[in-house]
C-alpha positions, 0 to 999 in steps of 0.5 A: 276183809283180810284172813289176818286179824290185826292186833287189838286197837289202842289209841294213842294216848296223845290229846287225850282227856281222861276226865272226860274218858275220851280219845283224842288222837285215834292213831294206834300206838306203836308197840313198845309206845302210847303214842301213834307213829305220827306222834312218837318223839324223833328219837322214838320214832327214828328207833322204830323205824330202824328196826323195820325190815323190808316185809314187815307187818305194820300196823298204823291204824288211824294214823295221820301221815304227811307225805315227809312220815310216809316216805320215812316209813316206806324208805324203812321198808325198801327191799334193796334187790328191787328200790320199792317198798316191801311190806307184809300185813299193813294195816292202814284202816282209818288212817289220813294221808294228809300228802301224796300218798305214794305207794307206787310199786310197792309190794304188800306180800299180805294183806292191805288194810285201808278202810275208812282211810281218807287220802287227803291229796292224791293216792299213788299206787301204780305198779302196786303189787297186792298179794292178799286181800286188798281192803279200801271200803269207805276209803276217801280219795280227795284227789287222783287214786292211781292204780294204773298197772297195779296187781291185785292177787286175791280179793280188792274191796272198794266198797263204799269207797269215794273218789273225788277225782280222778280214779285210774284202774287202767291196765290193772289186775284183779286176780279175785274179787274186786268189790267196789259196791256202791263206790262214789266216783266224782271224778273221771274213772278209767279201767281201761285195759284193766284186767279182772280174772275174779268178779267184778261187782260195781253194783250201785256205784256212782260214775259222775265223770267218764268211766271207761272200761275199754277195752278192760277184761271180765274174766269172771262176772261184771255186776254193773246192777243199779250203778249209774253213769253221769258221764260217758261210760265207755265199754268199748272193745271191752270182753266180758267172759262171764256174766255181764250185768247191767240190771236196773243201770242208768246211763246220763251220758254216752253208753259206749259199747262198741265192739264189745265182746259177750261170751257170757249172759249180758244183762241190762234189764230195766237199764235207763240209757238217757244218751246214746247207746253204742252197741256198733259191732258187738258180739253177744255170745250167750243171751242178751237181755234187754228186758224194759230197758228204756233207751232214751237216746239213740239205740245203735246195734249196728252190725251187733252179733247175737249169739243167743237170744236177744231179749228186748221185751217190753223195751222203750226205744223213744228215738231211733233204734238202728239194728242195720246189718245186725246178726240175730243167730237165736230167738229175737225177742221184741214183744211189748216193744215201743219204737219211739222214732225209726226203727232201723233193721236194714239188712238185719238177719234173723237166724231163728223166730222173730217176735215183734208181739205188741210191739208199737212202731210210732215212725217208720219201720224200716226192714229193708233186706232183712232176712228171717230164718225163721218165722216173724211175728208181728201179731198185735203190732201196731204202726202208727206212721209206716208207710213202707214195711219192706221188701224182705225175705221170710222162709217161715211164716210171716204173722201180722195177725191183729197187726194194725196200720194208722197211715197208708202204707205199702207192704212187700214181703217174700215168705212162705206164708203170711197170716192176716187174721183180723188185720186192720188198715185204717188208710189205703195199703197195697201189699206186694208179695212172691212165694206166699200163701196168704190167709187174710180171714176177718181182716179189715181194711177200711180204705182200698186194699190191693193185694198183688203177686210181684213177677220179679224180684223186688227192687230195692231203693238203691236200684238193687234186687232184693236177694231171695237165697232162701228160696230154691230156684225151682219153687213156685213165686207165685202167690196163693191165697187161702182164705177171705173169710170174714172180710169186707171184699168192698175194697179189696183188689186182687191182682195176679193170684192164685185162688185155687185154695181159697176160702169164699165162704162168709166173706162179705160184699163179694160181689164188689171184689175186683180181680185183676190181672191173671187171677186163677181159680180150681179146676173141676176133674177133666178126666173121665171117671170109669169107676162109678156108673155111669161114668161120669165126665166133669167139663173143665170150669172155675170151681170154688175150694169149698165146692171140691171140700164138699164133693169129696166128702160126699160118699161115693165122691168122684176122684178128683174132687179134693178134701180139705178144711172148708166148711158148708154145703150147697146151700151155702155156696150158691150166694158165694157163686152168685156173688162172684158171677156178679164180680166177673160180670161187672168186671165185663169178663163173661166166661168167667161170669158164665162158670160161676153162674154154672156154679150157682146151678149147680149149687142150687140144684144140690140143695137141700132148700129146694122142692123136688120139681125144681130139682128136677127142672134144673136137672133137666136144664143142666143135661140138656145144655149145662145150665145153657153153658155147654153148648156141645152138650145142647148140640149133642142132644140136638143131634140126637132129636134130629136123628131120632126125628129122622128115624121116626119120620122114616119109619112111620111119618112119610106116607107110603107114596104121594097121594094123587089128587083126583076130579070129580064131576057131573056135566049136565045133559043139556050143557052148561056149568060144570063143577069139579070138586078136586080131591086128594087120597089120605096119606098111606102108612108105609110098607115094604121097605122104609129105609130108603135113600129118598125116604132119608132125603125127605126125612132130612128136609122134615128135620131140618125145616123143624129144627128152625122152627118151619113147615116142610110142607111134606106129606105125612102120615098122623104118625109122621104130623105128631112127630114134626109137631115135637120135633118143630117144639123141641129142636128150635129150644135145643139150638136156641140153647147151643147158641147161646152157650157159645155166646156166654163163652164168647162174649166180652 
């Protein structure tokens, strides 16, 4: 322990047999002696202590002390300046204070030797000064250790020391090292306001009364590693400016750290907290590392700042665990984590990334106006009993991808994006969200599952709105979806959200989604294209993103079509258009209904499973009327026909004039019955000019009476007969078709 060796150890000589080669007292003897201090004559002794002077080395060793030897030998050591004791090297190791010790404001200019010592009644060192190293390995306290305001400058070792009773520290300084590896405290133990500027090493020492080290000062490290506290342990106030180590540490009773500072790591691996753990308003300044610690109690971080990252990994929080109003200003490390009973982190910030990995929540998970940073992830989370997970806000992304939910359970988030992959609700949930792009591809949800876009600011459950400084005040609230791939859509509502990039294709049972409220869908191009020939025009309807992906990755795409992720041709998005044209129409919503059927066809009809006649009768059904769908499409080609009915009839169908019909007879000479045969000339092909007014009238009448499927009863040349005969078969279907294009747009 002390840079100074003392001198070799002679015994003294007093009980001892030397028949047997044995020691019997095991005092060393004072110089000049065979005896100890303790047994010396009066004279003797009185001789030696005389010849002290005030900062003197003394060597006692083994020593037994009374109280009355102890205040003699002190009294010989009194420096006059000061009243106290002055002592150089003292060396006490093995020696037994059979009364009080009382070192109170002695000063030990050297070093302090008391290993092994035994302090049979109590120990006073209050006010001790200790300018080398002070040794108090394995030393015995059987009562009070009092070092209230002591000064230690270089190194303090209490390893293996014992206190029986009370031990108190408070407002002492430890300049160096203080050791008190694996120390016994029986009794109370008090630091508080104790100051240690070199390491602080407790590990392995046993706390069974209260210890308290607030608002004690760790200048250097505090190594609390595998120590355990009986009682309460009271850290409160207390600042670790270096590492605090806490590793594999069992806390019995209350574990106060309240307000507590962190400069340095604080570490509490594998820490056992069996009571309450009070972490109300600390700061941790650099990492904290919670690594599977298990809180048996009550876990509460309160307003706790992290300044670093927070490091809770594979923790066990078997009761509440209360981070409300916490400050995560790093990475906030949740993985593996079991929250036994509520897991609080109302209001809680989270300055960076989240991570709730694994993390199981057996009651409530309460994140009420939290507010992540960063991004959240809750991938393979599972909770057990939640049933109300929010409202708070993320500006990253929300991941709740393989994330399972025992109970029912409503979820309000607002976020940039949340990902769902493989989710499952095992009961009904509805989700509530603003800003978000969501992408819930192979989740599972065996109950009903409503996913709906909130139009306001969530409303909190004290009335209040839930802020959403986050998000700039000109960004989009709305909510888009991205992908239902892989889902069961037999349960699945959709309310009031933007599907304009969402992925269809391989969700199952989509003709059983239900659509709710204002739910958008892409938009074919409006605009005219003049860059390809012949210029093309795409009349505005409901388009799936998979059929924009597939068009513009066709060479000689039209613009307007948009490239992205999704996958599959014609053939595998018409049974996607069927479905969702049967969704609309259960859902009594034809105009929708009639674009996805529009869809269809055109799917259909771009196929490639499909032989070449069919491809070219639904091409031809898709001219003439879109699919039955456009009804200015089949009007315009029903002007057409008319006018076309009109010029041929004009030009070669009218006969030239009326015919004249003539009677013809023979009358008898002799009188009697007359026969006339009345008879009417052919129809004359037209001459000279055709294009007349009175041609057009007639024309016109033709036209018209064949458009609804009636004789005009004109004359007509064979050309002209042909010509109406077409025109009675053609235009009828082509105003049928107008007609009822303008009922699937119309109809509810």
């Amino acid at each position: 322990m002390s840079t100074s060796e003392p001198p070799t150890w002679p015994y003294c000589e007093h009980g001892a047999d030397p028949a047997a080669d044995r020691v019997g007292c095991r005092g060393i003897h004072v110089p000049g002696h065979q005896k100890c201090l303790a047994h010396l004559r009066d004279a003797d002794r009185d001789a030696y202590l005389t010849g002290l002077t005030p900062g003197a080395s003394i060597d006692h060793r083994g020593t037994t002390f009374t109280a009355s030897l102890l205040n003699a030998l002190l009294t010989a050591l009194r420096d006059p300046a000061t009243g106290h004791p002055h002592l150089g090297d003292a060396w006490f190791e093995s020696a037994t204070f059979a009364g009080d010790a009382g070192f109170e404001s002695a000063t030990f200019a050297g070093d302090a030797g008391f290993e092994s010592a035994t302090f049979e009644r109590h120990a006073w060192f209050e006010s001790a000064t200790f300018a080398g190293d002070a040794g108090f390995e394995s030393a015995t306290f059987e009562r009070h250790a009092r070092f209230e305001l002591a000064t230690f400058k270089r190194y303090a070792g209490f390893e293996l020391a014992t206190f029986k009773r009370y031990a108190g520290f408070g407002s002492a300084t430890f300049n160096h090292g203080a050791e008190f590896l694996s120390a016994a405290f029986n009794g109370d133990a008090r630091f508080a306001v104790a100051t240690f500027n070199g390491n602080a090493i407790f590990r392995s020492a046993t706390f069974a009364g209260d210890a308290g080290f607030g608002p004690a000062l760790f200048n250097g490290n505090a190594i609390f590693g595998s120590a355990t506290f009986n009682g309460e342990a009271g850290f409160g106030t207390a600042t670790f400016n270096g590492e605090a180590g806490f590793e594999s540490a069992t806390f019995n009773g209350e574990a106060g750290f309240e307000a507590a500072t962190f400069n340095g790591e604080a570490g509490f691996e594998a820490a056992t907290f069996n009571g309450n753990a009070h972490f109300g308003s600390a700061t941790f300044g650099g990492n904290a590392r919670f690594l599977s610690a298990t809180f048996g109690g009550n876990a509460r971080f309160l307003s706790a700042t992290f300044g670093g990252n927070a490091r809770f990994l594979s923790a066990t929080f078997n009761h509440g665990a209360e981070f409300l109003w916490a400050t995560f200003n790093g990475d906030a490390h949740f993985g593996s984590a079991t929250f036994g009973g509520n897991a609080g982190f109302l209001s809680a910030t989270f300055g960076r990334d989240a991570w709730f990995r694994f993390a199981t929540f057996e009651d409530g998970a309460h994140f009420e106006s939290a507010t992540f940073k960063g991004d959240a992830w809750f991938e393979s989370a599972t909770f057990m009993e939640a049933d109300q997970f929010g409202p708070f806000v993320c500006a990253g992304r929300l991941n709740l991808s393989g994330a399972k939910f025992g109970g029912p359970a409503t979820l309000s988030f607002a976020a940039r994006r949340l990902e769902c992959h493989r989710t499952r609700w095992s009961s009904t949930a509805e989700i509530h969200l603003r800003y978000a792009t969501v992408d819930f591809a192979h989740a599972v949800f065996e109950y009903p599952l409503t996913i709906a876009a909130e139009p306001n600011p969530f409303v909190l459950n004290h009335g209040g709105q839930l802020a959403e400084d986050l998000f700039p005040s000109a960004y989009d609230p709305g909510v888009r979806v991205a992908s239902l791939r892989g889902v069961d859509a037999a349960h699945l509502v959709l309310a009031d959200l933007d599907l304009w990039e969402c992925l269809f294709a391989g969700t199952v049972h989509l003709d059983q989604l239900r659509l709710e409220g204002a739910c958008t869908f892409n938009t074919a191009p409006a605009a005219v294209q003049w860059r390809c020939w012949p210029p093309m025009r795409f009349t505005a309807r409901r388009v799936l993103a998979e059929e924009h992906h597939w068009r513009a990755s066709q060479p000689g795409a039209v613009q307007g079509w948009v490239l992205g992720a999704g996958r599959g041709g014609p053939l595998q998005l018409a049974p996607v258009y069927r479905a969702l044209r049967k969704a609309f129409e259960d859902g009594k919503h034809e105009p929708g209904a009639a674009d996805f059927y529009y869809g269809e066809m055109e799917m259909r009809r771009h196929a490639d499973d499909i032989p070449g006649s069919e491809r070219g009768l639904l091409t031809a059904y898709w001219a003439l009327s879109g699919y039955g769908l456009r009804a200015s499409r089949a009007l315009a080609w029903l002007g057409a026909a008319m006018l076309l009915t009109i010029v041929l009839l004009m030009a070669y169908g009218l006969a030239q004039d009326t015919p004249k019909q003539t009677v013809t007879g023979t009358v008898p000479a002799g009188g009697g019955k007359v026969t006339f045969e009345i008879d009417k000339d052919d129809p004359q092909n037209p001459t000279g000019d055709r294009f007349t007014g009175k041609r057009f009238e007639k024309a016109l009448n033709v036209t018209l009476n064949s458009v609804v499927f009636r004789s005009s009863g004109q004359d007509l040349t064979t050309a002209g007969t042909y010509i109406e005969m077409t025109s009675r078969l053609t235009e009828p279907v082509l105003l049928g078709l107008a007609v009822l294009a303008i009922r699937n747009r119309v109809k509810r």
